[in-house]
C-alpha positions as CSV (number, residue, x, y, z in Angstrom):
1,X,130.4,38.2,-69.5
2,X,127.6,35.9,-68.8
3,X,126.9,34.9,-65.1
4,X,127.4,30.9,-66.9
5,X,130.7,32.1,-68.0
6,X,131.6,33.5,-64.6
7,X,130.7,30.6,-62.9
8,X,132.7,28.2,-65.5
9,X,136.0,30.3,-64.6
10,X,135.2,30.8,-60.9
11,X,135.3,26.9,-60.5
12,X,138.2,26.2,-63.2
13,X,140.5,29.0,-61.0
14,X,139.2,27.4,-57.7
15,X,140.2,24.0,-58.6
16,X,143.6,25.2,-58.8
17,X,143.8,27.2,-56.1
18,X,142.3,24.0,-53.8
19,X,145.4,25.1,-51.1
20,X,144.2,28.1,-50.5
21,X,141.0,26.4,-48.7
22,X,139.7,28.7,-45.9
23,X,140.1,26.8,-42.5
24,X,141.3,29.6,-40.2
25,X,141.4,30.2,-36.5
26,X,138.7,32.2,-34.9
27,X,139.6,35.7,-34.2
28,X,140.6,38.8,-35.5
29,X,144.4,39.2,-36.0
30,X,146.9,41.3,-38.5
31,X,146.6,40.7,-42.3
32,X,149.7,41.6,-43.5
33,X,151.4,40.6,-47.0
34,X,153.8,37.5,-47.2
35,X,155.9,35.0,-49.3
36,X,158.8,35.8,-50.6
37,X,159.6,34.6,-54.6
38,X,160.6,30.4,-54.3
39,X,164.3,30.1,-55.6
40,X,164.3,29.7,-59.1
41,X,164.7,26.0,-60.3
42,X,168.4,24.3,-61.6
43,X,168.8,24.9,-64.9
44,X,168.5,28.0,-67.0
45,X,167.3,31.2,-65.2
46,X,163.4,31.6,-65.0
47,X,161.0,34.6,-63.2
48,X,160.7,32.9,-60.1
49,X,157.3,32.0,-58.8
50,X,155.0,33.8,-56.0
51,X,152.6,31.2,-54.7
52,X,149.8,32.3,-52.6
53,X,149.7,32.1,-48.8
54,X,146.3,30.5,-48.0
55,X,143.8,32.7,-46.7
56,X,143.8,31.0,-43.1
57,X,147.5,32.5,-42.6
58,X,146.1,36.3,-43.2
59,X,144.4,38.1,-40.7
60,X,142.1,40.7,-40.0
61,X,143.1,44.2,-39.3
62,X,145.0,47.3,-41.1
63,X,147.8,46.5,-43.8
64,X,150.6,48.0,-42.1
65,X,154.7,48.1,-43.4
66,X,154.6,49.2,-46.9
67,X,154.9,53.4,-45.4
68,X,153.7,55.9,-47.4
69,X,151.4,55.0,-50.3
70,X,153.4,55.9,-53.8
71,X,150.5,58.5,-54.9
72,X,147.8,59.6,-52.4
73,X,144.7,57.8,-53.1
74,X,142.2,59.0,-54.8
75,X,139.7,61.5,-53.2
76,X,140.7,60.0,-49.8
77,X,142.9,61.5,-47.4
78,X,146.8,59.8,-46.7
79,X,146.2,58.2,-42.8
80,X,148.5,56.0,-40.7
81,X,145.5,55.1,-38.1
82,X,143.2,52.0,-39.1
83,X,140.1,53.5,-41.1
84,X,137.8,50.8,-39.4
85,X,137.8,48.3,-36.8
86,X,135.5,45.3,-35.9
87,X,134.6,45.4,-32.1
88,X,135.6,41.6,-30.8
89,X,134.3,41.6,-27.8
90,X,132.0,39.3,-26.6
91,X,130.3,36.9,-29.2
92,X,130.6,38.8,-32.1
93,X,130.8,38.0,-35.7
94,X,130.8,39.6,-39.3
95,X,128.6,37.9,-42.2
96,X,130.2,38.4,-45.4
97,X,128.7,37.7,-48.9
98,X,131.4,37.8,-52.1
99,X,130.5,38.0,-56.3
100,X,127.3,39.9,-56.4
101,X,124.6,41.7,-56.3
102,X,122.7,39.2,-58.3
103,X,119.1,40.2,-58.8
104,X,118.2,36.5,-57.9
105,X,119.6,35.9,-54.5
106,X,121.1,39.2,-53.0
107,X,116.9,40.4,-52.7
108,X,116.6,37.7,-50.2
109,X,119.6,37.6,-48.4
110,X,118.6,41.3,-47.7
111,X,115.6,40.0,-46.6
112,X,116.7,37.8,-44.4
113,X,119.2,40.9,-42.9
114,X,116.3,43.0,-42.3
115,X,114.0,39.9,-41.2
116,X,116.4,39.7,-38.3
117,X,117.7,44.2,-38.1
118,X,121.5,42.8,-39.0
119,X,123.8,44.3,-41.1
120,X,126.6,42.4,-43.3
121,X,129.0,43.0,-45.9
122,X,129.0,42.2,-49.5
123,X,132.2,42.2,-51.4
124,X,130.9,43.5,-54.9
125,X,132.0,42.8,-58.7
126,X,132.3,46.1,-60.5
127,X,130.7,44.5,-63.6
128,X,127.7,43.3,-60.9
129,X,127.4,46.9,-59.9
130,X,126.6,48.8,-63.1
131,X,124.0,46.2,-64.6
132,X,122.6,45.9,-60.2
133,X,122.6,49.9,-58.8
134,X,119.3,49.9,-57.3
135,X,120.5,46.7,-55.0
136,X,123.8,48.6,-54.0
137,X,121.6,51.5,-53.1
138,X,119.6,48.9,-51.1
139,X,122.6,47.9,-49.2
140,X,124.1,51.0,-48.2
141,X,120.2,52.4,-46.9
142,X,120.0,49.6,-44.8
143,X,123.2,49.9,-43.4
144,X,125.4,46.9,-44.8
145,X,129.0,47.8,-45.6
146,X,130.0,47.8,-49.2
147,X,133.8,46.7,-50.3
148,X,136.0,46.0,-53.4
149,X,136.2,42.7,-54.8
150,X,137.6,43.8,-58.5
151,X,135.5,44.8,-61.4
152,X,135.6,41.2,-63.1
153,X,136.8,38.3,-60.2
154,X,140.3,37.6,-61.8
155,X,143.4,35.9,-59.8
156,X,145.5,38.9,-59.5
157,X,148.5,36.9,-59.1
158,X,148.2,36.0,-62.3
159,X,148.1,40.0,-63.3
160,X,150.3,42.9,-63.5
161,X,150.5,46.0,-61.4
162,X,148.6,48.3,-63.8
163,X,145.8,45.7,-64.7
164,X,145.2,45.1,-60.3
165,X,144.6,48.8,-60.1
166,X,142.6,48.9,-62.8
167,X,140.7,46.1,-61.6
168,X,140.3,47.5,-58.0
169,X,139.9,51.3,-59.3
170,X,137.0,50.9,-61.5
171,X,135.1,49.3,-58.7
172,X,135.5,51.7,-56.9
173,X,134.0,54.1,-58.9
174,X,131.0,52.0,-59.8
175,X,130.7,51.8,-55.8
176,X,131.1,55.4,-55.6
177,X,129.0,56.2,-58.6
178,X,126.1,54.3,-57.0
179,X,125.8,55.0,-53.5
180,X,128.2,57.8,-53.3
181,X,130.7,56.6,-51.0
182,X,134.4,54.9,-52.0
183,X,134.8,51.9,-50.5
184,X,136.9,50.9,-47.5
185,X,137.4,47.5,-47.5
186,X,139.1,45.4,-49.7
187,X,139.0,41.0,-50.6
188,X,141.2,39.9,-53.1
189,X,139.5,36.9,-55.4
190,X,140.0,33.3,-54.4
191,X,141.8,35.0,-51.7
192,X,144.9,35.2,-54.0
193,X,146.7,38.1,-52.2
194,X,150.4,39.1,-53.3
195,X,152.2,42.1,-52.4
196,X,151.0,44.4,-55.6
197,X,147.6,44.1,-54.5
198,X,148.1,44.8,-50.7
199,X,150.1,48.1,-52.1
200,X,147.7,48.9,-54.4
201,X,144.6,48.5,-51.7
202,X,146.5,50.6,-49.6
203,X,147.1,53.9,-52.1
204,X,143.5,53.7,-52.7
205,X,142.5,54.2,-49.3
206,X,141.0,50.2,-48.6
207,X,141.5,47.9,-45.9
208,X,142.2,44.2,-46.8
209,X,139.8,41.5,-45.4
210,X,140.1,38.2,-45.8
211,X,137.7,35.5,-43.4
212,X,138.3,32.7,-41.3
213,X,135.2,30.3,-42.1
214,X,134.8,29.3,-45.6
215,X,131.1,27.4,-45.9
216,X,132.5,26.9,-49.7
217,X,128.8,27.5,-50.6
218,X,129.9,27.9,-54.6
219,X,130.3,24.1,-54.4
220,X,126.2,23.8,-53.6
221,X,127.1,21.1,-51.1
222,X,123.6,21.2,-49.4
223,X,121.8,23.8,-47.3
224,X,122.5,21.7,-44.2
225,X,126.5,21.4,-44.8
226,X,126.4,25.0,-45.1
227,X,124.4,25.8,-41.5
228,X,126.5,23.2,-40.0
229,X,129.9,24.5,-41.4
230,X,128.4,28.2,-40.0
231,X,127.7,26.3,-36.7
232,X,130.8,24.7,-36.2
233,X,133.1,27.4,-37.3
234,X,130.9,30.1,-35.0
235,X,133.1,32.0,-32.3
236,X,133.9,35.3,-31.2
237,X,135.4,37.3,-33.6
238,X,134.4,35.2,-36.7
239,X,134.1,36.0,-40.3
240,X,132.4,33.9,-42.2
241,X,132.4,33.9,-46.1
242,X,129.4,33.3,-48.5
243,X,128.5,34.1,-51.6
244,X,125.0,36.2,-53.2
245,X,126.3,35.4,-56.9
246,X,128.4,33.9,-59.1
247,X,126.3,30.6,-59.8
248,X,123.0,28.9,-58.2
249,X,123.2,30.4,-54.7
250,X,119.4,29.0,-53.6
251,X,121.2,27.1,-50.6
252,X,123.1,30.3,-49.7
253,X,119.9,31.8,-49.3
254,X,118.3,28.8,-47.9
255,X,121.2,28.1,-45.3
256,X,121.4,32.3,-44.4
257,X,117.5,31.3,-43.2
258,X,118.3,28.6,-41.1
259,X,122.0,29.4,-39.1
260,X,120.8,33.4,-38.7
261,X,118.3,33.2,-36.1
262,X,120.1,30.2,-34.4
263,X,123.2,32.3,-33.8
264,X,121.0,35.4,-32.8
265,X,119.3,32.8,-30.4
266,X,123.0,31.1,-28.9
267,X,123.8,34.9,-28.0
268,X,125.8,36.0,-30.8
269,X,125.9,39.4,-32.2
270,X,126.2,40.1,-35.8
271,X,128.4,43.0,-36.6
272,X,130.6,45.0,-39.7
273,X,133.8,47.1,-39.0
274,X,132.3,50.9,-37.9
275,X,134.4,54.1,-39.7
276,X,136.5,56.0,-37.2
277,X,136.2,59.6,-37.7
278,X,138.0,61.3,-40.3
């Protein structure tokens, strides 16, 4: 697929999915899975529908409810105690960048990073990672945190159980197969969760992670209406989502420029979720 093409679906499925907009309350809370199937309409029997929750109503920490995972995940141990955390205290917040690596902007949003000795986390595409290694390897040297964001960006509510796994499994591998580590952390596209994919997350050993400020940079709304939506969203606890590919993402490089070092300079500190021991 063409990085055109990807862009052409990633803004056909967003217009759809306009309700799941990204305006969430500071802080980091539980994620858990939600929404039960609507009643089937009058009239003759029909699957009923799931509609996704909007991302603002999932929060931030360890899937928990679902027990035991159905298989042990792969090459990871079966754990009941959260894999990572993000420390909240104090004016902290986590940076996170979704669709890449693209070799056009993910070189200088690691620039920036190392401009200013902060780490982020980029939520890859498997099909990114095997046509981008060297920038993966970039990431995990410099100490950003690497997680799942499916091998080819598709609504996985619009997918069965075999094809999520598929799309979650394979990117892990390519994570894997690059920098030698599995992944831990998990974002759904869109932020499209349903139950299948919070399972499946789970039985391969990742944490889901949603955000709770959208600068919806894949619009290109203008470097300044990204800083200020950065700015205005900023508080302790924060993620804030961005993108290093899937379309022109000059302003996301641009903006990244500008709101860094004024965060860094209103006190805050920019952080990613630390492994516990095994």
């Amino acid at each position: 697929m063409t990085k055109d093409q990807f862009l052409t679906r990633r803004r056909a499925l967003l217009g759809t999915l306009a309700a799941l907009g990204a305006a969430g309350t500071a802080g980091l809370f539980s994620l858990r899975s939600g929404g039960e199937p609507a009643p089937s309409a009058p009239g003759p029997p029909a699957a009923p529908a799931r509609v996704p929750q909007k991302p603002s109503a999932y929060r931030l920490q360890p899937l928990t409810g679902h027990g035991a995972p159905r298989t042990a995940p792969r090459r990871l141990p079966v754990r009941t105690e959260p894999l990572l955390s993000v420390d909240t205290i104090g004016r902290t917040m986590v940076l996170t960048f979704d669709d890449g690596p693209d070799p056009r902007y993910t070189p200088d949003i690691l620039d920036t990073l190392a401009a200013y000795d902060v780490p982020a986390m980029f939520f890859v595409c498997g099909e990114m990672v095997v046509e981008n290694r060297g920038l993966l390897e970039r990431m995990a040297d410099t100490g950003h945190v690497i997680g799942n964001h499916t091998w080819s960006h598709p609504l996985l509510t619009s997918l069965g159980r075999s094809a999520i796994r598929s799309e979650m499994e394979g990117t892990c591998e390519a994570v894997e197969e690059a920098v030698g580590e599995w992944p831990r952390w998990f974002r759904a596209p869109y932020g499209a969760w349903n139950r299948a994919a919070f399972q499946l997350g789970a039985e391969l050993g990742m944490e889901p992670l949603a955000w709770t400020v959208d600068t919806l940079d894949w619009t290109t709304p203008g470097t300044h209406t990204i800083v200020e939506r950065v700015h205005e969203g900023a508080g302790p606890g924060v993620v804030v989502l961005s993108h290093d590919a899937g379309g022109d993402r000059s302003q996301s490089v641009q903006a990244l420029r500008d709101y860094l070092p004024q965060l860094l300079d209103a006190g805050y500190h920019i952080t990613v979720p630390r492994r516990h021991p095994a």
